[in-house]
N, C-alpha and C positions, 0 to 999 in steps of 0.2 A: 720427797726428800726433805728432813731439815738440817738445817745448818746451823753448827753451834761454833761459832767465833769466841777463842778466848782468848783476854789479856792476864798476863802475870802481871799484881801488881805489889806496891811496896807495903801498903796501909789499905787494907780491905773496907775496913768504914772511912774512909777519907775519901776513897776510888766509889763507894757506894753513893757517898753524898754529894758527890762530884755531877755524877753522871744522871744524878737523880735531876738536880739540876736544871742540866745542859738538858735530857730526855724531856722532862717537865713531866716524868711519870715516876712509880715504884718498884721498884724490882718485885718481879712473878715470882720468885725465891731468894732469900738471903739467910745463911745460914753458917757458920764458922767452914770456911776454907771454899767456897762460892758464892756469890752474887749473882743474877741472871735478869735482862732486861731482854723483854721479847722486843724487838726492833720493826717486826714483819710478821705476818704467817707461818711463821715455820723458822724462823731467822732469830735465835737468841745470840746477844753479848753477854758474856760472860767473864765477871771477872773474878780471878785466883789468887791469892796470897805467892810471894813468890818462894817463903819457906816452904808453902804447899806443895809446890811442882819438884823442889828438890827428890824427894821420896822417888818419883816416876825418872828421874836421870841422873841416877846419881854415877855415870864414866862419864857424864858432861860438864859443860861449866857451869857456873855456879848461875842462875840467873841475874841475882842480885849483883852481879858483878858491869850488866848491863844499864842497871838503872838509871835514868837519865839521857840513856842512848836512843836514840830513835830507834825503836826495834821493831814496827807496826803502825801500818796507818790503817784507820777508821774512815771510809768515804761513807757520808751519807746523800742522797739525793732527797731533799726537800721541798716541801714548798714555800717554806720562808728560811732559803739558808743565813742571812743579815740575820733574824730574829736568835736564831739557834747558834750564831757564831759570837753574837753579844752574850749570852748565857754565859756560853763559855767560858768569853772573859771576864765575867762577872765573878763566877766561880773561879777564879782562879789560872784560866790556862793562859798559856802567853801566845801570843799574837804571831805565827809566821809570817801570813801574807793578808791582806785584807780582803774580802770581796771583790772578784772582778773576775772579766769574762776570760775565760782558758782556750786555749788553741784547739781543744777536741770540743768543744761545743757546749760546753760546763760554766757556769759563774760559779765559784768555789772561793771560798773560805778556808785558808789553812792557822791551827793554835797545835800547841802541845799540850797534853793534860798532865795532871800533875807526876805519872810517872816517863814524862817524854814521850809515850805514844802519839804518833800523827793524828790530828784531828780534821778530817774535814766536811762541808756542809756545801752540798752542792745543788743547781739547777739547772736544767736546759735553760740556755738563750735563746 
């Protein structure tokens, strides 16, 4: 199986450089109306323009009408989620929650990226 995870976002090179980043790698493809960062084995991020997705729904709403909403969170399990959640902020996303241990057994990291998708960066305790 693989798994392709996609975000609509507002600014497809902004969302590129973003992520490049916070990843510390290059997107496996970038090409006008996709982005694609292998995360895993089989497991790509993917991200879309959100004039893109209009095309595919158009008796829906308008995506862009979301922007800024939290519309999707990104959990990653790490081995240095501090390192990957400074990136972040480096890059630009804003700080939810800081570092620290989670009730299900996670230290996690919560930021927003720059289109409001949830960001998180986690590890077993």
């Amino acid at each position: 199986m693989k798994i392709n995870l996609i975000l609509y976002v507002k600014d497809q090179a902004r969302s590129r450089e973003f992520y490049s980043l916070v990843l510390g790698t290059v997107p496996r493809l970038d090409v006008p109306g996709m982005t694609e960062f292998e995360l895993a084995q089989g497991c790509i991020l993917g991200l879309m323009p959100e004039k893109g997705i209009k095309r595919l729904l158009p008796a829906m709403p308008d995506p862009e009408t979301g922007n800024g909403i939290p519309r999707a969170e990104v959990y990653l399990t790490v081995t240095d989620p501090a390192a990957f959640h400074a990136r972040a902020l480096a890059a630009g996303a804003k700080e939810l929650s800081p570092l620290a241990p989670r009730d299900w057994g996670d230290k996690a990291a919560y930021s927003l990226d720059p289109d409001g998708h949830v960001l998180a960066f986690a590890a077993r305790f």
